[in-house]
C-alpha positions in Angstrom: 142.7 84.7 92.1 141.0 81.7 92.2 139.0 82.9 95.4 138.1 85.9 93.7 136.0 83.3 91.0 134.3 81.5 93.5 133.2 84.7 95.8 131.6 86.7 92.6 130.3 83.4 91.6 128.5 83.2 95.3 127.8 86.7 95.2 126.1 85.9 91.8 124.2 83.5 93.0 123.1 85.1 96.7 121.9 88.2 94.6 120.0 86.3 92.4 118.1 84.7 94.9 117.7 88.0 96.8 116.4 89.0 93.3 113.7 86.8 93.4 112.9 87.4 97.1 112.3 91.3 96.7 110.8 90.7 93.5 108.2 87.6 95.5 107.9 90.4 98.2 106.6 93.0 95.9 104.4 90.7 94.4 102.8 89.5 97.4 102.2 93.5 98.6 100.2 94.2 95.3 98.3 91.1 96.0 97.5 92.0 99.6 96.9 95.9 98.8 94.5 94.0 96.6 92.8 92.1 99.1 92.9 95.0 101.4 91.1 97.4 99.5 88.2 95.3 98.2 87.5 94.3 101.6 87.7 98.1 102.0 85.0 98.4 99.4 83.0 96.2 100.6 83.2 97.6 104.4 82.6 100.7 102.9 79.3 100.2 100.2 77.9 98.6 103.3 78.2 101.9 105.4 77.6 104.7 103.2 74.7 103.3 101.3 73.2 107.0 100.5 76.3 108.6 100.7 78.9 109.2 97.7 80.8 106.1 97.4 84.8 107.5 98.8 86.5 106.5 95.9 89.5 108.7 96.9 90.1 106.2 100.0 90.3 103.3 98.0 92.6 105.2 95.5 94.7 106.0 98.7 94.5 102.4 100.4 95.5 100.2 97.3 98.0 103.3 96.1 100.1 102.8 99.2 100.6 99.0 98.7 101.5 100.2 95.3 104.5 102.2 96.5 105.5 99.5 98.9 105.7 97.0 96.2 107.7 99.6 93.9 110.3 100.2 96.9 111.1 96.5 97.0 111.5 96.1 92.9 113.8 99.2 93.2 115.7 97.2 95.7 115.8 93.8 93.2 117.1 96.3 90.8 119.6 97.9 92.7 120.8 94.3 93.8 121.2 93.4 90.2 123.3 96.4 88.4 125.8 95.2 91.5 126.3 91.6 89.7 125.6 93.3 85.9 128.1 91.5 83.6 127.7 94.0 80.8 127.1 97.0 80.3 124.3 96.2 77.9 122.5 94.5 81.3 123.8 97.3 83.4 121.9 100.0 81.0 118.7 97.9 81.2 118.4 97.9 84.5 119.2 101.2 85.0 116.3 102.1 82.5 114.0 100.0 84.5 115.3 101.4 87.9 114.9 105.0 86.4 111.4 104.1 85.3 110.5 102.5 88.6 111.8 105.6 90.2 109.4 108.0 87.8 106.7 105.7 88.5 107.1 105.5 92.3 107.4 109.2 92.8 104.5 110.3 90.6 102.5 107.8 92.4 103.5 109.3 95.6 102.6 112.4 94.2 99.0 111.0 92.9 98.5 110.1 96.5 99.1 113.2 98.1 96.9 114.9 96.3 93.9 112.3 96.7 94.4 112.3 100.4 93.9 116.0 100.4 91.0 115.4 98.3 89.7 112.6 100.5 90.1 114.9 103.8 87.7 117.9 101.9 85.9 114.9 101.4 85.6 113.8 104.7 85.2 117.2 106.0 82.3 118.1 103.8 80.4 114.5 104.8 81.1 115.6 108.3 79.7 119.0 108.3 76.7 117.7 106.2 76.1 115.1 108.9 76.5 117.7 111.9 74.3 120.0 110.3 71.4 117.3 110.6 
């Protein structure tokens, strides 16, 4: 029995540290889908200085790192309801998973529809620029 204590007690602590990694992981996505997209901007305002600024692409770009970092805090949480010691923990995280989960898919869903929008867009700019 005594085993048993010492391997949940490791398992505690190994999940708690892959906690914190995922949770590091998904911080350091926003920050790059951050980075990413304003250099995005800029490229871009250089470029299309007559042309209606593609807001839609940047919506897309920084949307995507979005997910990404989501995906990763689902995982953290996933990690923790298996080392829960109540249930009171065990229902918080699963509100916070749930929530992630909403968050995630209508975000997936936001950028489906922008990239739709953003490929009229870019078919419109193209027939504009063919027909000079």
């Amino acid at each position: 029995m005594e085993f048993v204590h010492h391997f949940q007690g490791n398992l505690e602590i190994i999940v708690s540290f892959l906690e914190v990694v995922l949770e590091a992981v998904a911080a350091f996505c926003i920050v790059l889908g951050l980075l990413v997209s304003i250099k995005l901007s800029v490229v871009l305002r250089r470029r299309r200085s007559t042309i209606q600024f593609p807001l839609g692409r940047l919506r897309l770009t920084f949307g995507r790192w979005l997910a990404l970092a989501l995906e990763f805090q689902l995982g953290a949480d996933v990690l923790a309801t298996t080392v829960a010691p109540t249930f009171e923990a065990l229902g918080k995280l699963g509100a916070i998973a749930i929530i992630r989960t909403f968050l995630n898919y209508f975000l997936n869903k936001e950028l489906i529809e922008v990239f739709e929008m953003q490929k009229r867009f870019d078919e419109d700019e193209t027939e504009l620029s063919n027909s000079n």
